[in-house]
C-alpha positions as CSV (number, residue, x, y, z in Angstrom):
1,X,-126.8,-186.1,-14.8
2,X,-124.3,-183.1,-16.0
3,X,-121.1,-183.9,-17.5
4,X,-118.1,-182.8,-15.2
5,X,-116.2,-179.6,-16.5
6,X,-113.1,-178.3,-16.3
7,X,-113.6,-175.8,-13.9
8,X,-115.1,-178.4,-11.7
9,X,-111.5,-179.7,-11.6
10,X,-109.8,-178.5,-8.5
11,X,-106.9,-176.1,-9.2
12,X,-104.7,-178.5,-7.6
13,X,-105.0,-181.6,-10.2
14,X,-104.3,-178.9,-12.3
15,X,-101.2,-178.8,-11.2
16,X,-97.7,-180.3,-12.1
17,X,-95.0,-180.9,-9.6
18,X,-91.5,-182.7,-11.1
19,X,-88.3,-183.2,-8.8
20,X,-85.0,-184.4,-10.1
21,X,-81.1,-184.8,-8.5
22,X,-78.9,-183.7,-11.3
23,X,-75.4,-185.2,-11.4
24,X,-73.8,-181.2,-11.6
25,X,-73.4,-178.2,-9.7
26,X,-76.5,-175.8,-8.8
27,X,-74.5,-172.8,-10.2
28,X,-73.8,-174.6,-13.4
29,X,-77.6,-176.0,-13.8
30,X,-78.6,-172.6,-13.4
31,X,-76.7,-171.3,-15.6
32,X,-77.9,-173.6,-18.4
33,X,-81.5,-173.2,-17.7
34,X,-80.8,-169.4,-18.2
35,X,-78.3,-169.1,-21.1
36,X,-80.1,-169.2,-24.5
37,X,-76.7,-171.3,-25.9
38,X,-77.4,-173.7,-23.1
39,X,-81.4,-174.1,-23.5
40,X,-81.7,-175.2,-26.8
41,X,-79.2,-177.9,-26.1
42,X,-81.9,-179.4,-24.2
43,X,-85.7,-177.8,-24.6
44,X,-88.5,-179.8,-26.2
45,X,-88.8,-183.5,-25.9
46,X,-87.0,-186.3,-27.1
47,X,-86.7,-186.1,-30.9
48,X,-87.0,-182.5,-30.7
49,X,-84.6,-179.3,-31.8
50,X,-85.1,-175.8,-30.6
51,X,-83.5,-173.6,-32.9
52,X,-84.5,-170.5,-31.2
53,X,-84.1,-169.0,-27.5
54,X,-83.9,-165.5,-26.4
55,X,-83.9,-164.3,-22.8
56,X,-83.9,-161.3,-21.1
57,X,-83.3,-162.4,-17.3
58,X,-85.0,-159.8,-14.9
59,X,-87.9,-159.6,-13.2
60,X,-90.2,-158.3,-16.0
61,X,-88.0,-159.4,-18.9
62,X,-89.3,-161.8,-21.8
63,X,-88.1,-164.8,-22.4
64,X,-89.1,-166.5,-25.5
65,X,-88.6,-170.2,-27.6
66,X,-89.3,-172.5,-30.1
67,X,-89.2,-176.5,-30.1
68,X,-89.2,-177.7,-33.5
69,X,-90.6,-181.5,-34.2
70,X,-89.2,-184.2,-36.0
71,X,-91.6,-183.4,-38.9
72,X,-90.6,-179.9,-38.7
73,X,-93.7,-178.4,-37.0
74,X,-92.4,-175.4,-34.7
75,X,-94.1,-174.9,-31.3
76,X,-93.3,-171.4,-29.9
77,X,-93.6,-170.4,-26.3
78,X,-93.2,-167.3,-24.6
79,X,-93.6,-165.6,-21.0
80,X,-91.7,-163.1,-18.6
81,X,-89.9,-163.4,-15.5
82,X,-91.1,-162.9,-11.6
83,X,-88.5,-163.6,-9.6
84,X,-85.0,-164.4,-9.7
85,X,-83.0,-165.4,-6.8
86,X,-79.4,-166.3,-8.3
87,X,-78.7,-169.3,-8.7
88,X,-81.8,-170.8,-6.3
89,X,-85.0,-170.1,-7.7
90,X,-86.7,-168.2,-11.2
91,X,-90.5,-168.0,-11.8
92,X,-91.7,-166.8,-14.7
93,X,-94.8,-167.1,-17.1
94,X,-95.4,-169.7,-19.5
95,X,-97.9,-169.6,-22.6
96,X,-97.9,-171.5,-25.8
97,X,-98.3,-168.9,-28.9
98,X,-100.7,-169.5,-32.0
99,X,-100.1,-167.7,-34.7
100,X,-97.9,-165.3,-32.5
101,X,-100.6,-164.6,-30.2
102,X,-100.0,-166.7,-26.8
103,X,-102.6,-168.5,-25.1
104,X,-103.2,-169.5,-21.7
105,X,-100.6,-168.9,-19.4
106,X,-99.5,-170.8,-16.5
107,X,-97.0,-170.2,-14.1
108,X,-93.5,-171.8,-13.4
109,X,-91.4,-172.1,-10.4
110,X,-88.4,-173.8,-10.5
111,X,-85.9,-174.2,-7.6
112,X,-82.3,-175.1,-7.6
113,X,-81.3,-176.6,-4.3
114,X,-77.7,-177.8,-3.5
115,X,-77.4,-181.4,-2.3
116,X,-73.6,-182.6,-2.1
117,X,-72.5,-181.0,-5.2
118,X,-75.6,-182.0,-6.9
119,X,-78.4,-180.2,-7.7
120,X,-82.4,-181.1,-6.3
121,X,-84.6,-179.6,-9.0
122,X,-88.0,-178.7,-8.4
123,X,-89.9,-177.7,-11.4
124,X,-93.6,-176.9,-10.4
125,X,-96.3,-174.8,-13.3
126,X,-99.5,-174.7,-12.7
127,X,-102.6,-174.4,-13.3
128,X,-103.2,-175.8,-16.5
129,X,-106.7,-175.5,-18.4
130,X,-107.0,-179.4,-18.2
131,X,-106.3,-182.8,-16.3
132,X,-105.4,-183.6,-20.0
133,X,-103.1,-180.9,-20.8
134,X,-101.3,-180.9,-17.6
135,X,-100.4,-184.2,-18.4
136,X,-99.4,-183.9,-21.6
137,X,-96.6,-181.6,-20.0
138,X,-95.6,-183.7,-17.5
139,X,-94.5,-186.0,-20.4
140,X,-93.1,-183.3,-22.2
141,X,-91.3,-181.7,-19.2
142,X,-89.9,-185.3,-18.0
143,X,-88.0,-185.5,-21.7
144,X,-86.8,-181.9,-21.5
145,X,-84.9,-183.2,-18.1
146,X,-83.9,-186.2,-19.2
147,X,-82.3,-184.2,-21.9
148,X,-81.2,-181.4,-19.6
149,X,-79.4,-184.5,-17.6
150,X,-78.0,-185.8,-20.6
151,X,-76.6,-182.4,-21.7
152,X,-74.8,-181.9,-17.8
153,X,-73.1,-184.6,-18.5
154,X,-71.3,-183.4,-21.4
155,X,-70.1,-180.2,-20.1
């Protein structure tokens, strides 16, 4: 019998959907996923810097960062924007680099929905190469907005 692959996976449990009410404004959540001074306040996961962020937000402008470990391994990432629908909604592309030369590229939607002077976030990037690495995001992601929470609060 064959061993499943990959591509046998369907698309859609290659797929990662995350929602989460953050205690602030949508204008002001916006603005901190968009503002380079804001991002690496909260980027990478827990135990994680990111001492780099530039952005150029327009549809077709590049956006690019890097997360830095504890052990001071630096993960860059990079894509470009879609769409952007002040403050409601921004998809853009997402690809790791290695060695400056990005990899496979997924894309992200994220949408920014008012809910009583909170915000409903819903982050959704897709399709990943893997079951495995769509996971590994999902943890990754989860710490980013735990972070992203965290950081609300202080502003």
């Amino acid at each position: 019998m064959a061993a499943t692959t990959e591509a046998a996976v369907p698309a859609a449990e290659r797929e990662l959907t995350i929602t989460r009410v953050l205690d602030a404004p949508r204008s002001l959540v916006f603005k901190v996923w968009t503002q380079p001074e804001h991002v690496v306040r909260w980027l990478g996961p827990k135990g994680f810097s990111a001492p780099f962020c530039d952005i150029e937000l327009r549809p077709g402008g590049a956006w690019r960062a890097c997360i830095r470990s504890a052990e001071g391994v630096d993960r860059w990432m990079q894509g470009v924007y879609r769409e952007i629908v002040v403050p409601e909604r921004l998809v853009y592309t997402f690809a790791w680099e290695e060695d400056g030369v990005p990899g496979h590229q997924t894309l992200v939607t994220v949408t920014f929905a008012e809910q009583d002077g909170r915000t409903l976030l819903t982050f959704h990037q897709a399709a990943f190469e893997s079951v495995e690495s769509r996971d590994s995001h999902h943890g990754g992601w989860s710490e980013c907005f735990d972070r992203l929470a965290d950081y609300l609060t202080s502003l």
